[in-house]
SEKE-642978 format. One record per residue: residue in three letters; x, y, z of N, C-alpha, C in turn; residue number from 1. Coordinates in pm, 1 decimal. Layout:
REM SEKE-642978
kolvex, npx, npy, npz, capx, capy, capz, cpx, cpy, cpz, gunu
ALA, X, Y, Z, X, Y, Z, X, Y, Z, NUM
...
This chain:
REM SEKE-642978
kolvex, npx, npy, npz, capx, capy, capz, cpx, cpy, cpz, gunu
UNK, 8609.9, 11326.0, 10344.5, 8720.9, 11360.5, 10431.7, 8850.8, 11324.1, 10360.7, 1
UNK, 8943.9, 11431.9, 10343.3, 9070.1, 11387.8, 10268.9, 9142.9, 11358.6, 10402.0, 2
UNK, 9248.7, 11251.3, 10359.1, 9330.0, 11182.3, 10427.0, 9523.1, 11180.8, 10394.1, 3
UNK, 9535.8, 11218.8, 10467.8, 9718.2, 11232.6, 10459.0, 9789.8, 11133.5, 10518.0, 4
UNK, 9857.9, 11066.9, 10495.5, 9978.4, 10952.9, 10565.4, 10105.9, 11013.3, 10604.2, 5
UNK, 10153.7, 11029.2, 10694.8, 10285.0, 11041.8, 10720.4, 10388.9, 11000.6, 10767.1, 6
UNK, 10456.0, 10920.9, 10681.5, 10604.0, 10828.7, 10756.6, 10596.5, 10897.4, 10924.2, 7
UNK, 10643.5, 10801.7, 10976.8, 10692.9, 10845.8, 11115.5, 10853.6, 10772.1, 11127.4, 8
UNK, 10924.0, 10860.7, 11197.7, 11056.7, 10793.7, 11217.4, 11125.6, 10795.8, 11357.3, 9
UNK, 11237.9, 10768.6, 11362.4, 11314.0, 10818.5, 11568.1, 11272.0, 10940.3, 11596.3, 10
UNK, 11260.5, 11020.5, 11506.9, 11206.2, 11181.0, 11591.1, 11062.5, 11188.6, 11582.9, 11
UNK, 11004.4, 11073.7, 11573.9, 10831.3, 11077.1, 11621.9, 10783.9, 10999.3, 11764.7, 12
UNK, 10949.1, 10934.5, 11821.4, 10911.0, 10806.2, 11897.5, 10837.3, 10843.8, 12035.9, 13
UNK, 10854.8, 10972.7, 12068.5, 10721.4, 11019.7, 12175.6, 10624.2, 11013.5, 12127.8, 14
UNK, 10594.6, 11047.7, 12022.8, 10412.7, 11039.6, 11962.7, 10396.8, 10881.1, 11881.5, 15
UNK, 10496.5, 10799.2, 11862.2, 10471.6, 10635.4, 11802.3, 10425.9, 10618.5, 11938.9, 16
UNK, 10509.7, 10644.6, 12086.1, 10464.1, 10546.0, 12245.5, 10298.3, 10571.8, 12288.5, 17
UNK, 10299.2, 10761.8, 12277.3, 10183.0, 10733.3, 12320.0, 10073.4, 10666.1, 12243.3, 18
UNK, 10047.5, 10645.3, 12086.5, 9950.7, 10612.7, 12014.3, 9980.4, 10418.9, 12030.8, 19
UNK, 10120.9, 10418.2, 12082.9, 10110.3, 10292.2, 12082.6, 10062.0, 10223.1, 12274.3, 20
UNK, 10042.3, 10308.6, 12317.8, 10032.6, 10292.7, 12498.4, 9839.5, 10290.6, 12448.5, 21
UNK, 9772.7, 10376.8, 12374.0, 9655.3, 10405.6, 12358.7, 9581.5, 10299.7, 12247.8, 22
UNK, 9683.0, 10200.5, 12172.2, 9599.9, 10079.6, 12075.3, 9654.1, 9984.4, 12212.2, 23
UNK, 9735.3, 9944.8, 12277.1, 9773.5, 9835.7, 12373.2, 9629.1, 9846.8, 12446.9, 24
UNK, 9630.1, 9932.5, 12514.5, 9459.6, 9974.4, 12645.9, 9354.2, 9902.2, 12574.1, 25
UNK, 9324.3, 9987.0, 12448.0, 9215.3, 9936.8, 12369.4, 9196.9, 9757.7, 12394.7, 26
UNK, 9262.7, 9767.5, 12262.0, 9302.6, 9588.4, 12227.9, 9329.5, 9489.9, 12317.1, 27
UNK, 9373.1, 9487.4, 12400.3, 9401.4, 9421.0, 12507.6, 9313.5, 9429.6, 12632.9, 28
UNK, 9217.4, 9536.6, 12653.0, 9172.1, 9575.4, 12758.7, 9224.8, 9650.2, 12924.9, 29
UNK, 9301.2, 9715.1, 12858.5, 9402.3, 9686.8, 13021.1, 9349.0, 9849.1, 13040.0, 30
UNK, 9354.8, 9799.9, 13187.1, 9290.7, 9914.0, 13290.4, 9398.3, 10102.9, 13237.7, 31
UNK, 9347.0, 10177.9, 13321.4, 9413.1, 10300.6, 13294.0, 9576.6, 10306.0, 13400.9, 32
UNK, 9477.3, 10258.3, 13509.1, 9533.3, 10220.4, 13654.9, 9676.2, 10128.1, 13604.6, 33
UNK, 9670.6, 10057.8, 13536.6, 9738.6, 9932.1, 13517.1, 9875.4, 10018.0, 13458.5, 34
UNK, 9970.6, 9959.6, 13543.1, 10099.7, 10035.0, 13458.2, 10137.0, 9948.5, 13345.2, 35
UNK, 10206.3, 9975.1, 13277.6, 10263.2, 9946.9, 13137.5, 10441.9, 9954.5, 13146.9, 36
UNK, 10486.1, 9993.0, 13277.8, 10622.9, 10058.8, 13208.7, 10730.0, 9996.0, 13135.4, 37
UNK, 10751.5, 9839.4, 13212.9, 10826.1, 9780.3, 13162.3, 10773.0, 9729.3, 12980.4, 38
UNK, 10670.8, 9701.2, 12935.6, 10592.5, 9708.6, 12847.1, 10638.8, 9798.2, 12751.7, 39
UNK, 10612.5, 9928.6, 12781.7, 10634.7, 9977.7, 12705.4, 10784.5, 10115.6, 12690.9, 40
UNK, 10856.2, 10055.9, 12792.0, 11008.1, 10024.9, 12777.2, 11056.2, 9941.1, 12647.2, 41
UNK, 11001.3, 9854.1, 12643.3, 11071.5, 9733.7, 12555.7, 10985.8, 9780.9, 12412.5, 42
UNK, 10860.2, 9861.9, 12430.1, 10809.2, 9908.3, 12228.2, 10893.4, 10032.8, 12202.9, 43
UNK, 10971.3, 10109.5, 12278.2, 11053.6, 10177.9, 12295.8, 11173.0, 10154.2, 12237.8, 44
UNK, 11242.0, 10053.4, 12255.0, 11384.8, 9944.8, 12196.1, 11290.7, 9930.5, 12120.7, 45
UNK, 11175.7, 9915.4, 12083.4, 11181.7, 9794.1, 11945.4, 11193.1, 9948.9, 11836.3, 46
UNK, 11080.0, 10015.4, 11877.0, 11108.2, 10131.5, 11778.2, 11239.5, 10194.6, 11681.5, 47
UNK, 11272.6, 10187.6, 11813.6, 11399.5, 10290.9, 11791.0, 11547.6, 10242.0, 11706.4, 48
UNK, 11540.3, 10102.4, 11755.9, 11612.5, 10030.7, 11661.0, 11569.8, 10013.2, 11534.7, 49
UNK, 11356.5, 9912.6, 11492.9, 11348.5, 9856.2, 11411.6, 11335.2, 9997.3, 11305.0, 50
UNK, 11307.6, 10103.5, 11354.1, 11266.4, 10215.4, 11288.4, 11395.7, 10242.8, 11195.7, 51
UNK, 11483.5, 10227.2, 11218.8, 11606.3, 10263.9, 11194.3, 11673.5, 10167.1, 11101.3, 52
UNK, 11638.3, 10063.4, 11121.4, 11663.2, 9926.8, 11048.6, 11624.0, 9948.4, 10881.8, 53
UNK, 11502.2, 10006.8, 10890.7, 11350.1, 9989.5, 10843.9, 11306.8, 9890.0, 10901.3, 54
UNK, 11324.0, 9797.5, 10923.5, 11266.7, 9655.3, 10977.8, 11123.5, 9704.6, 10994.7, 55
UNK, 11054.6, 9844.1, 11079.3, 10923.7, 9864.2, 11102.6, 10904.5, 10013.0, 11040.6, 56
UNK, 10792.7, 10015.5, 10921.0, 10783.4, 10162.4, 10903.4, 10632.9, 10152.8, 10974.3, 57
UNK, 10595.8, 10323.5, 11009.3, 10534.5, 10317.5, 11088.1, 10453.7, 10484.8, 11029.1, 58
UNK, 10316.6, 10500.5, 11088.5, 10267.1, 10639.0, 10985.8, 10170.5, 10659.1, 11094.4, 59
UNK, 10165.0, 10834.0, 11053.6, 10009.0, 10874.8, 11113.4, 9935.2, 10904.6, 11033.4, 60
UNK, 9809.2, 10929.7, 11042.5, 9700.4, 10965.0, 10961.1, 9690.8, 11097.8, 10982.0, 61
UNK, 9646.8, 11158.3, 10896.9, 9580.0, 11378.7, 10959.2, 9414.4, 11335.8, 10858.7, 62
UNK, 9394.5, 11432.9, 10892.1, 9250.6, 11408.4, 10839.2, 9209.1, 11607.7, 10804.1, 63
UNK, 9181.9, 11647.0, 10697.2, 9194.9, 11755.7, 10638.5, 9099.7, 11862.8, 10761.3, 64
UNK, 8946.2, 11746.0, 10797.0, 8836.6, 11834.3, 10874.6, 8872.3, 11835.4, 11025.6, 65
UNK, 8999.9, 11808.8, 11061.1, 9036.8, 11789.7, 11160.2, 9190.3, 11856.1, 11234.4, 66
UNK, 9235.7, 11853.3, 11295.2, 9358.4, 11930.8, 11341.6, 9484.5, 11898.7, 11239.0, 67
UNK, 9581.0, 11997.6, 11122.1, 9655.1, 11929.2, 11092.9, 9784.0, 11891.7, 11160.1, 68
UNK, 9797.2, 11918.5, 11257.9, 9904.6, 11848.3, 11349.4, 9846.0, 11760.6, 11459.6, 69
UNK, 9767.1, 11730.8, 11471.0, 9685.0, 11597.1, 11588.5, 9674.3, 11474.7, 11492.9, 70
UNK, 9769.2, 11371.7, 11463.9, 9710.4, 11296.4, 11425.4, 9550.5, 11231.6, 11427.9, 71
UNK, 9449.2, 11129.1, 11354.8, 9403.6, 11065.6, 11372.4, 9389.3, 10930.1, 11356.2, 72
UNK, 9459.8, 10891.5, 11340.8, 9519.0, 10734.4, 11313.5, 9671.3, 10720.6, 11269.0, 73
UNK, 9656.2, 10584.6, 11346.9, 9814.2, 10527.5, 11307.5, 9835.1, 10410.2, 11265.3, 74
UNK, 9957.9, 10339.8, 11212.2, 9958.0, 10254.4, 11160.8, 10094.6, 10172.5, 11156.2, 75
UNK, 10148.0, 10052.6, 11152.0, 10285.8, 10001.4, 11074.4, 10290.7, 9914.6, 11018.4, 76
UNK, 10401.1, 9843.4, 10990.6, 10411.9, 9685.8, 10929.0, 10546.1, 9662.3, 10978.2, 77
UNK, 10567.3, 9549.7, 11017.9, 10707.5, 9460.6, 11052.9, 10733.2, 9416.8, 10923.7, 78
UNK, 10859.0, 9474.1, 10924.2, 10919.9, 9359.2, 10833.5, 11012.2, 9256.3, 10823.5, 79
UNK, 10973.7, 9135.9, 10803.0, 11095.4, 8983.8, 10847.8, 11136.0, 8918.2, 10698.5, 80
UNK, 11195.1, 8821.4, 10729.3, 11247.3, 8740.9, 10611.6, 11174.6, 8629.3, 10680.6, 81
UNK, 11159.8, 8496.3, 10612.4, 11171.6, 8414.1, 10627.3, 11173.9, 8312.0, 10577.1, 82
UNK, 11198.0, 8182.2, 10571.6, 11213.2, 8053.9, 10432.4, 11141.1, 8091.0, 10351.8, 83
UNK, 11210.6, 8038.9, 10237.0, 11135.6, 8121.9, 10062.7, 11010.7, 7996.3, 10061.5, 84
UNK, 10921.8, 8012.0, 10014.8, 10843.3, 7901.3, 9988.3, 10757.1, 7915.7, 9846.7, 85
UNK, 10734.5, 7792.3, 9794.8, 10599.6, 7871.7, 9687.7, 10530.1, 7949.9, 9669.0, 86
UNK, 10488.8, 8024.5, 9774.9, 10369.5, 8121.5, 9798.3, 10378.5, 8208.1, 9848.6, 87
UNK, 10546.1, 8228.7, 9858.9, 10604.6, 8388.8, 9910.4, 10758.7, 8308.7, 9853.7, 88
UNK, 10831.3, 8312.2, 9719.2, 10920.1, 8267.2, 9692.1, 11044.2, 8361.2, 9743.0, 89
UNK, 11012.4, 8489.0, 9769.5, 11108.0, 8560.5, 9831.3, 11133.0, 8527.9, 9977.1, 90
UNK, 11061.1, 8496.1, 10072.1, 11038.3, 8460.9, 10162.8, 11023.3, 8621.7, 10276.7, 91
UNK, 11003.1, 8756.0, 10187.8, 10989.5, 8863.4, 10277.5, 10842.7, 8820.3, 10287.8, 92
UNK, 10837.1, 8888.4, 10453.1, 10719.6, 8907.4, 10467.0, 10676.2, 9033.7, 10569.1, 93
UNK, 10552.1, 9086.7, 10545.0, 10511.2, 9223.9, 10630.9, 10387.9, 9176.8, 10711.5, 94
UNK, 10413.5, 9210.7, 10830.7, 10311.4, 9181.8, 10920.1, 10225.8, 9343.3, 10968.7, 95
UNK, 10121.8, 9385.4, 10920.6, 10035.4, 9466.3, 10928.3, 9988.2, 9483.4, 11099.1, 96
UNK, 10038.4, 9622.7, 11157.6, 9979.5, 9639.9, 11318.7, 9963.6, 9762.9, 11338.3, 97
UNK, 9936.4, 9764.7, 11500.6, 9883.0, 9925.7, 11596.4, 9791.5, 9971.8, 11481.7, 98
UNK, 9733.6, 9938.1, 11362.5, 9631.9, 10023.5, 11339.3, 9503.3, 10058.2, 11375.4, 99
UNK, 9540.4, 10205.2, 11396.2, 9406.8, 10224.2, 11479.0, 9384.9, 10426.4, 11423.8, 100
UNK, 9211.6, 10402.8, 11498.6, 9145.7, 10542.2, 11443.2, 9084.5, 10611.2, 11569.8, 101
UNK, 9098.8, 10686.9, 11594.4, 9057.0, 10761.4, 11707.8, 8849.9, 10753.2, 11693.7, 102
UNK, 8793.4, 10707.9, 11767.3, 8618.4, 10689.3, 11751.1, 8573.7, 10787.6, 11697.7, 103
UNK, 8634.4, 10879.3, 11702.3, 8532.3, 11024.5, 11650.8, 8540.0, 11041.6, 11500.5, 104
UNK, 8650.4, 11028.1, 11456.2, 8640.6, 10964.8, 11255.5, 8641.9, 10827.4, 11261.2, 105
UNK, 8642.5, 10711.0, 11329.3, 8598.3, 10603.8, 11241.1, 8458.6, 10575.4, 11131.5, 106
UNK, 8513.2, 10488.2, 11010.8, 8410.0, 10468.4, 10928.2, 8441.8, 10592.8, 10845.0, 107
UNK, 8552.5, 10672.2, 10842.0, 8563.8, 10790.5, 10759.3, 8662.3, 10774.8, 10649.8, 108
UNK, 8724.2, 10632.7, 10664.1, 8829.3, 10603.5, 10544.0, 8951.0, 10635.0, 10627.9, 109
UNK, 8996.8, 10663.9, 10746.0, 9083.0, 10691.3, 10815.3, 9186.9, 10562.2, 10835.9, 110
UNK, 9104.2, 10423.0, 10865.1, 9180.4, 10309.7, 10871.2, 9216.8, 10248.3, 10716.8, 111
UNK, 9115.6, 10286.0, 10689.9, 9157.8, 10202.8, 10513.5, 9255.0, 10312.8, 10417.3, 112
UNK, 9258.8, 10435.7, 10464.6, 9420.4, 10493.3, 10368.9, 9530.4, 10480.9, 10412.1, 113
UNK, 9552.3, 10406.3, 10576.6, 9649.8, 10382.4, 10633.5, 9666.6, 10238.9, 10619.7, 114
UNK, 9592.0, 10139.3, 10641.7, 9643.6, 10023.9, 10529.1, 9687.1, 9994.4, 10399.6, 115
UNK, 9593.7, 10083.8, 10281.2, 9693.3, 10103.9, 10185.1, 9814.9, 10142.1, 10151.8, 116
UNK, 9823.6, 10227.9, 10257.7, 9976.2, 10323.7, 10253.3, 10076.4, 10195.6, 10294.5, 117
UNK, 10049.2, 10109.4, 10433.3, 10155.8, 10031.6, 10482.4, 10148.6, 9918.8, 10379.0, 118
UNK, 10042.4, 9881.6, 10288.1, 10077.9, 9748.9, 10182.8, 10164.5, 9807.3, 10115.8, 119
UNK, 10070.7, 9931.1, 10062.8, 10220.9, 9970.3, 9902.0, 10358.1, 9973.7, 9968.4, 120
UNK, 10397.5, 10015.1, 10089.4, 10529.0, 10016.3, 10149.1, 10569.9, 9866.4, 10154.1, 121
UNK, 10509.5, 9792.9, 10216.5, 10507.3, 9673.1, 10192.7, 10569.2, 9634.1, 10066.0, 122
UNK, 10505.8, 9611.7, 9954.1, 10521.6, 9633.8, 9833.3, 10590.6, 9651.4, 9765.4, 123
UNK, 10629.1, 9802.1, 9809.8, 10744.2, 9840.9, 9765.4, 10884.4, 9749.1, 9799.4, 124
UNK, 10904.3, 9703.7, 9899.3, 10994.7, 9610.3, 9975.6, 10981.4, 9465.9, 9900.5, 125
UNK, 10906.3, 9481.6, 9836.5, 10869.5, 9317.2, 9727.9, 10841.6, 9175.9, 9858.0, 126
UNK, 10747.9, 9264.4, 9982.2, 10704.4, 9162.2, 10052.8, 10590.3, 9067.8, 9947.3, 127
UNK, 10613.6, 8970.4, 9982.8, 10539.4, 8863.0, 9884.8, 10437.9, 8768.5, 10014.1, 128
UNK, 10450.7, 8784.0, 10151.1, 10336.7, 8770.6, 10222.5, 10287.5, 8909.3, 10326.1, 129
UNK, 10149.4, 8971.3, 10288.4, 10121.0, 9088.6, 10382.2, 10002.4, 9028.7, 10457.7, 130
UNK, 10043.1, 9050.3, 10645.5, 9903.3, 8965.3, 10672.5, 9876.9, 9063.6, 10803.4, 131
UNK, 9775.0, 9031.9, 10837.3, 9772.2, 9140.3, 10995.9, 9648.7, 9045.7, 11086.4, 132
UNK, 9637.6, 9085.5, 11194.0, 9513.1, 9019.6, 11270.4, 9410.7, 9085.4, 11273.6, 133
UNK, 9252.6, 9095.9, 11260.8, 9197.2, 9152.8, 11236.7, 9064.4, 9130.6, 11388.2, 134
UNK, 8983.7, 9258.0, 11442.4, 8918.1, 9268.8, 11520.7, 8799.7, 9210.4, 11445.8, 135
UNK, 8705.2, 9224.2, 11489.2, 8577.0, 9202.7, 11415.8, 8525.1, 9267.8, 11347.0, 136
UNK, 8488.2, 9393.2, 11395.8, 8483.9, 9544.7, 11324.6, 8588.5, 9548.9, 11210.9, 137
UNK, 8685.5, 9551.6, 11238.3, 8776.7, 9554.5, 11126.8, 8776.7, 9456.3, 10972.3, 138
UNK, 8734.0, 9328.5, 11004.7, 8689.6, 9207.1, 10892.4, 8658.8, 9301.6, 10767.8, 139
UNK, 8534.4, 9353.2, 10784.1, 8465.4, 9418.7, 10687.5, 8599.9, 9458.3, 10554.0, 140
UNK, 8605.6, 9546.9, 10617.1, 8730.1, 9653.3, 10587.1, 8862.0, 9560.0, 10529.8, 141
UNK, 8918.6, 9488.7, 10595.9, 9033.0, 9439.4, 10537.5, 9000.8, 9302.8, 10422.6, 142
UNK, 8860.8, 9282.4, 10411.8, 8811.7, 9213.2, 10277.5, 8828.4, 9265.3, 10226.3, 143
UNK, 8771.4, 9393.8, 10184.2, 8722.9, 9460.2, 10105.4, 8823.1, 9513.1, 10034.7, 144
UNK, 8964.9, 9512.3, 10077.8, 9097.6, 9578.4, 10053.7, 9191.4, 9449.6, 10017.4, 145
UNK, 9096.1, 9288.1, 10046.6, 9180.1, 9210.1, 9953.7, 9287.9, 9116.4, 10058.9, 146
UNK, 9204.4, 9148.2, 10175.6, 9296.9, 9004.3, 10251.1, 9193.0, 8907.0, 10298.8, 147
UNK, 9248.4, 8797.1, 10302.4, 9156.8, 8677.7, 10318.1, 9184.6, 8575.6, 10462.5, 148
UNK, 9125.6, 8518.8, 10472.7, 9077.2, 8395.3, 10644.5, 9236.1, 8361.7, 10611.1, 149
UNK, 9323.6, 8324.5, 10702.0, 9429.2, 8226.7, 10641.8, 9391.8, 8136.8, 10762.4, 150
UNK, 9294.8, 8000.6, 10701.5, 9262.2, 7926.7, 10796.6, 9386.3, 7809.0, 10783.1, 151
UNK, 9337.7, 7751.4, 10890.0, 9471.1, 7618.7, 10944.5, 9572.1, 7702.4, 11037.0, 152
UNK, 9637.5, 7832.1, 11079.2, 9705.4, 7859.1, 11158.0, 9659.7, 7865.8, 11295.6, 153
UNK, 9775.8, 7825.1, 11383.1, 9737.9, 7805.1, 11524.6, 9854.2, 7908.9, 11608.6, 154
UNK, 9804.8, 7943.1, 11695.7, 9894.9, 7996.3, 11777.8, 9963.1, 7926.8, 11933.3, 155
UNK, 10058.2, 7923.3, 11930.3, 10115.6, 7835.2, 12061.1, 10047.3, 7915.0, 12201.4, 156
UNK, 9973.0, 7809.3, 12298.9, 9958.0, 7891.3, 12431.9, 10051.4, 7839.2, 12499.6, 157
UNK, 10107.0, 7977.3, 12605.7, 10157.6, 7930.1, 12677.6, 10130.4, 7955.6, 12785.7, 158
């Protein structure tokens, strides 16, 4: 299956909400029933600004055996600064998200040409830390492409 990436920008931000209204459901579990609006009001502002910033580039997937205007996967990376340290002396860093593959091509290389695409962008930006959270299903896959446990981090509950 050949695979295409395509920047997305402000004139994609109806098709970034819904693919991003459809990884929130997933990932999170939230009902159909369950509104979202204020939710996704506010990925709305983030878009539209960070898109613009670059702060967030953001892509769809096409897939050659498949519709070429229906995406099948999507993808982004945040991008922040933060204190330079030894081990990211620049202190950029890209945070890897919303990637996701519609069930009917997963396992087709659909998620893994859209992570490559957002590192090299990454990359390109001379981010010196690229990290993302990974499902279980997903582990496999983002070894295999060269990211590792970053054990010792905690997340604040609140």
């Amino acid at each position: 299956m050949e695979i295409r990436i395509k920047r997305a920008d402000v004139t994609d931000l109806d098709e970034l909400m819904r693919w991003r209204e459809i990884v929130l459901r997933e990932v999170f579990s939230i009902p159909a029933e369950k509104s979202m609006d204020d939710l996704l009001a506010a990925n709305r502002e983030y878009y539209h600004t960070a898109l613009k910033r670059e702060e967030h580039i953001a892509c769809f997937a096409y897939a050659d055996e498949c519709s070429d205007t229906e995406p099948v996967g999507c993808g982004g990376v945040c991008l922040y600064q933060e204190m330079p340290s030894p081990d990211n002396p620049s202190g950029k860093c890209a945070y890897l998200m919303n990637i996701y593959t519609v069930p009917a091509v997963r396992q087709h290389g659909v998620g893994k040409a859209v992570v490559e695409w957002l590192v090299q962008e990454a990359k390109r930006r001379d981010a010196g830390k690229i990290y993302l959270e990974a499902s279980e299903k997903a582990k496999p896959l983002y070894k295999e492409l060269g990211f590792y446990d970053m054990e010792g981090y905690y997340k604040y509950r609140r």
